[in-house]
C-alpha positions in Angstrom: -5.9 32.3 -8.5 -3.9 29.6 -9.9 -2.1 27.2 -7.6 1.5 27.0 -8.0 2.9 23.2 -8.8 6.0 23.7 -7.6 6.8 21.7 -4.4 10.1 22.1 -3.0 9.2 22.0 0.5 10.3 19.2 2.2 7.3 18.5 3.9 4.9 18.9 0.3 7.5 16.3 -1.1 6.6 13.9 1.7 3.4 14.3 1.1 3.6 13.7 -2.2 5.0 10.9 -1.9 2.7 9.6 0.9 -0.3 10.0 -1.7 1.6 8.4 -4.2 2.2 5.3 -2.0 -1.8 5.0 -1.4 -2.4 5.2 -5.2 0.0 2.2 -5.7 -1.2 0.7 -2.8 -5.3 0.9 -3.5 -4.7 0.3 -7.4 -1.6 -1.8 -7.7 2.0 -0.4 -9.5 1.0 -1.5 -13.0 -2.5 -0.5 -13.0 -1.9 3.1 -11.4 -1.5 6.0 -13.9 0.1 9.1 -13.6 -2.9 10.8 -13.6 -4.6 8.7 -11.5 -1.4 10.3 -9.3 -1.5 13.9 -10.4 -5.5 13.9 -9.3 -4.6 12.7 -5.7 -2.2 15.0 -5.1 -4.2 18.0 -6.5 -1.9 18.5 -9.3 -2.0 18.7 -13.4 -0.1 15.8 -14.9 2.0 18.1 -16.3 2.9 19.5 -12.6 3.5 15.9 -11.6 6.1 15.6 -14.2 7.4 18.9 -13.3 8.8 17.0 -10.1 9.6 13.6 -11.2 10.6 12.3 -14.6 8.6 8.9 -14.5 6.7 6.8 -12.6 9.7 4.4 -12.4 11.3 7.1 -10.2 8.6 8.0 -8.3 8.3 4.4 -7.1 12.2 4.1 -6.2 11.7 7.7 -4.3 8.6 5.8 -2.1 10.8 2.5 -1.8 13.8 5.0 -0.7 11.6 7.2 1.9 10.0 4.3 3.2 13.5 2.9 4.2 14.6 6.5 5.4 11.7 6.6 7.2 12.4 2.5 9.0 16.1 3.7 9.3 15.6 6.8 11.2 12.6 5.4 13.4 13.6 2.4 14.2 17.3 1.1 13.5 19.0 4.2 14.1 17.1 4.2 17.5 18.3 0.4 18.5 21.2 -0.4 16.7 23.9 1.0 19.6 22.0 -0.7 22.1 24.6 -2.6 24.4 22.2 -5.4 25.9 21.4 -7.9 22.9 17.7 -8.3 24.2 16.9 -5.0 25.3 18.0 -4.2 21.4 16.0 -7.4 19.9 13.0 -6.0 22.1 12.9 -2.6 21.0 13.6 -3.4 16.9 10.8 -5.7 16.8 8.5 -3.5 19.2 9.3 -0.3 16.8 9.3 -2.4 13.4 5.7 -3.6 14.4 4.2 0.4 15.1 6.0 1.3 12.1 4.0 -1.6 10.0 0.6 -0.8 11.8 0.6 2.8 13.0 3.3 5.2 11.1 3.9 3.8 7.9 1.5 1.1 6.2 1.0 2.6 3.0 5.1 2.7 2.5 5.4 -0.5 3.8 3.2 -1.7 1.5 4.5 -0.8 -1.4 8.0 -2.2 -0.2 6.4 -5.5 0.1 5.1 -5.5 -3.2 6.3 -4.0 -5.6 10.7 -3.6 -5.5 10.2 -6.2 -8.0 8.6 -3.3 -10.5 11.9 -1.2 -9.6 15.1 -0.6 -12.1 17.9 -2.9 -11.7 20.3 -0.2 -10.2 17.4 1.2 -8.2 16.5 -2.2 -7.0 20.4 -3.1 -5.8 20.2 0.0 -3.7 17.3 -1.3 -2.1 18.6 -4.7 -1.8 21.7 -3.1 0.2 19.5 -1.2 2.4 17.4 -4.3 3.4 20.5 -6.5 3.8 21.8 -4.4 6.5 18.3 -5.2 8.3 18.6 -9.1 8.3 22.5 -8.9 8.8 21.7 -6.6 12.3 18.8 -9.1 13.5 21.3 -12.4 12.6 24.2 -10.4 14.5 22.0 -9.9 17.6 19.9 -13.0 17.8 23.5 -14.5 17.2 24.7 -12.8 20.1 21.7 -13.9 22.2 22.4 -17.5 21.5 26.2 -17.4 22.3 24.7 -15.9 25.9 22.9 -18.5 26.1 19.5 -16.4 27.1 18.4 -17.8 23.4 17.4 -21.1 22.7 20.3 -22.7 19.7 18.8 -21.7 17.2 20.0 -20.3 13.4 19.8 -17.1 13.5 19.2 -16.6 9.8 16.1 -18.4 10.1 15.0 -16.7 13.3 15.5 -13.1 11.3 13.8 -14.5 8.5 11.1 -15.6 10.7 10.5 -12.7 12.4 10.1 -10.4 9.4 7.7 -12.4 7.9 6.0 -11.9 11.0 6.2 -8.4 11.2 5.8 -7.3 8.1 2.1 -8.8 7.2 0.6 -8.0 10.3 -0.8 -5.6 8.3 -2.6 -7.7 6.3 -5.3 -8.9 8.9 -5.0 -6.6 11.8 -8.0 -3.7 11.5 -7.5 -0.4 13.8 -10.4 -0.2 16.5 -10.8 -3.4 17.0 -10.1 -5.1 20.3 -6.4 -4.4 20.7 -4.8 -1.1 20.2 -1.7 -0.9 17.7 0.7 -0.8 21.3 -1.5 -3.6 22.4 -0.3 -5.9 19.7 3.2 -4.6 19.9 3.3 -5.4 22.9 1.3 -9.0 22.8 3.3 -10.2 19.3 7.0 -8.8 21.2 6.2 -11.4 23.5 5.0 -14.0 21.7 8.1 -14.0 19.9 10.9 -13.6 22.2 9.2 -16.2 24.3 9.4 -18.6 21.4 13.4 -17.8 21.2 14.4 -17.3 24.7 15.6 -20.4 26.8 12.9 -21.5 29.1 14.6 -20.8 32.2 14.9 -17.2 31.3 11.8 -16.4 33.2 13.6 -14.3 36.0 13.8 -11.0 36.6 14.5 -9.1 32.8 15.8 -12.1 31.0 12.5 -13.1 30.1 9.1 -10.2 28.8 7.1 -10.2 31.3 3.5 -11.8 30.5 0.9 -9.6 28.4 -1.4 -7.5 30.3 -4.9 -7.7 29.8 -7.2 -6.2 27.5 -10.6 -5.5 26.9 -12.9 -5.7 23.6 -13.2 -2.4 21.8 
């Protein structure tokens, strides 16, 4: 019985897509093939292109669901948060699970390759991530003007902490000694307590110390 290629389901798409985004991410955008593609996901080559019209397109559709999927799991959840810190907190605890536990392989291929995307494609993009930094500036700004931060620029403090974030993935290995909450929890800290004034050490100004671990 022959399978049928088409995919409409929402759920076959994301997966798709998901499979797609390991390709890139194991071979590299230029070096991955569409067949290399259509064999992951169990399809013919020409069923792949039964879905998607190039590989250009298939990388803005990873780029694009990757930022759905940061958008709807983590900004969407923090950005109507009234209390500056509590918001700060739960962005950069919720960014950091994303990068380690949810999403790596989507990640990824943000990191590396929106250069490889279309002009138009790439302005979208552009747009989406600009809204990012311009949130963290607003609330780290805020922080400061409350004086619970230290005076610091908050461009450089956003900047700072996505550059933090975002490569985590790059040397942290799952099953190790700490869990992925473990270093959520233990990189939160180590961050806020670089920006927050000292004397924010009291009761819910300042994150409380990390708990202890053991060795896996």
């Amino acid at each position: 019985m022959t399978r049928p290629e088409r995919l409409d389901h929402p759920t076959r798409q994301a997966q798709i897509l998901e499979t797609a985004a390991r390709v890139f991410t194991e071979k590299g955008y230029e070096k991955a093939s569409m067949l290399d593609i259509a064999r992951a996901t169990g399809l013919t080559k020409a069923g792949v292109y039964h879905h998607i019209d190039s590989k250009e397109e298939l990388l803005s559709a990873i780029i694009s669901y990757g930022m759905d999927l940061f958008e709807h799991k983590v900004l969407d959840r923090t950005i109507a948060m009234r209390d500056p810190l509590e918001r700060l907190r739960a962005t950069l605890r919720g960014h950091l699970l994303l990068v380690l536990r949810d999403r790596p392989r989507e990640v990824t291929v943000i990191l590396h390759e929106s250069g490889a995307l279309p002009p138009q494609a790439r302005s979208r993009i552009n747009v989406r991530k600009k809204r990012y930094i311009r949130f963290l500036e607003s609330t780290i700004r805020e922080l400061v003007m409350r004086k619970i931060a230290r005076r610091v620029d908050p461009t450089i403090a956003a900047f700072a902490l996505l550059g933090m974030v975002n490569w985590t993935y790059q040397w942290y290995r799952p099953g190790g000694r700490l869990s992925e909450e473990d270093l959520a929890e233990a990189m939160t800290d180590f961050y806020l307590r670089g920006l927050l004034q000292p004397d924010r050490e009291g009761s819910g100004g300042r994150p409380a110390a990390p708990r202890r671990v053991g060795t896996a």
